[in-house]
VOMI-804364 format. One record per residue (C-alpha): residue number from 1; z, y, x; residue in three letters. Coordinates in steps of 0.001 Angstrom, whole numbers. Example, Ala and Ser with C-alpha at 12.3 -4.5 7.8 and 13.67 -1.06 7.14 Angstrom:
<rec 1 <7800 -4500 12300> "ala">
<rec 2 <7140 -1060 13670> "ser">
This chain:
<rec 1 <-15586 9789 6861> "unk">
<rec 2 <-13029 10318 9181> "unk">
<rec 3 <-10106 7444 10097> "unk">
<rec 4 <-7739 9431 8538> "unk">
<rec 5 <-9299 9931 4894> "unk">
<rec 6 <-10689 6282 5106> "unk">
<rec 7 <-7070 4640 5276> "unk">
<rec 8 <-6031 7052 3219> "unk">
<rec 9 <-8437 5575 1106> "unk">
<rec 10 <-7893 2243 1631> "unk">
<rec 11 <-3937 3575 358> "unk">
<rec 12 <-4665 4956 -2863> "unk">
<rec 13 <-7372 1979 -3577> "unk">
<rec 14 <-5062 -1032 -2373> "unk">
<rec 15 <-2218 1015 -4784> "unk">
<rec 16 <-4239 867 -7911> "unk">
<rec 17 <-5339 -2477 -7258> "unk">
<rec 18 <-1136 -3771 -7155> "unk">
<rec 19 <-404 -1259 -9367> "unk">
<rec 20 <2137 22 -7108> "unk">
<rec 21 <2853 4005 -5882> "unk">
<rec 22 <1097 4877 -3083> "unk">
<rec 23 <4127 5873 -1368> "unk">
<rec 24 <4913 2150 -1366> "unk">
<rec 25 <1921 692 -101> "unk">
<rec 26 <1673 2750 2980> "unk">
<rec 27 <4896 2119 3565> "unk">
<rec 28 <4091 -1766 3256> "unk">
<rec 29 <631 -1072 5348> "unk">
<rec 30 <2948 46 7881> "unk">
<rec 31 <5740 -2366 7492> "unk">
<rec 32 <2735 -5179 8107> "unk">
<rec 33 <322 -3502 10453> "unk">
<rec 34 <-2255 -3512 7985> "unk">
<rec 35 <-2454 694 9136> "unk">
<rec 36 <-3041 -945 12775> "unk">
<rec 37 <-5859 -3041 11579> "unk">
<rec 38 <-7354 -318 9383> "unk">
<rec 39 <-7394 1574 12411> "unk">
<rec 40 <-8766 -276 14855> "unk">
<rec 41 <-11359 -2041 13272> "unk">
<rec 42 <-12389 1146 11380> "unk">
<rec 43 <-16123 1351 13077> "unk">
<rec 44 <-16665 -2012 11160> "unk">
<rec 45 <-14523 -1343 7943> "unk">
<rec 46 <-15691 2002 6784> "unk">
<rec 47 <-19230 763 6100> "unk">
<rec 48 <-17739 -2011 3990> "unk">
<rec 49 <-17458 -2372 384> "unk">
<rec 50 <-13737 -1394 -1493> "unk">
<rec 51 <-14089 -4816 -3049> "unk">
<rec 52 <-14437 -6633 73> "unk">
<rec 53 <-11483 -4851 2137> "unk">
<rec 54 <-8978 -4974 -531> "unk">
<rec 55 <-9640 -9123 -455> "unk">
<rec 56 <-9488 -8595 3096> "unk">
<rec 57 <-5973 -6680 2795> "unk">
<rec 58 <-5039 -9559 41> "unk">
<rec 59 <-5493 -12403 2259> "unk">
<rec 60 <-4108 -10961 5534> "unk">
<rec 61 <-991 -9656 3412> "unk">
<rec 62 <-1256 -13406 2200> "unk">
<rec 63 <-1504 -12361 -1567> "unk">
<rec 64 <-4968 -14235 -1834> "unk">
């Protein structure tokens, strides 16, 4: 999977999990760095499950 689809992804997952537009969230993701970190640290996220990135995005967000 390439960067791009994986945050992509990581969008359209972290949106149905908050029940918000995707439009929104990457907006937020962006707002908060969370595209930097996606990015970045993609050779260790993308092997990861959805489950444990979303709690990953929760507590770094600080919505733990």
């Amino acid at each position: 999977m390439s960067k791009i689809s994986f945050i992509s992804f990581c969008v359209e997952y972290y949106a149905q999990h908050i029940s918000k537009p995707s439009n929104e969230v990457y907006e937020l993701f962006k707002r908060e760095k969370v595209l930097d970190l996606l990015e970045n640290d993609y050779d260790d996220l993308h092997g990861m499950s959805m489950e444990y990135i979303v709690q990953m995005i929760d507590e770094y967000l600080g919505a733990a």
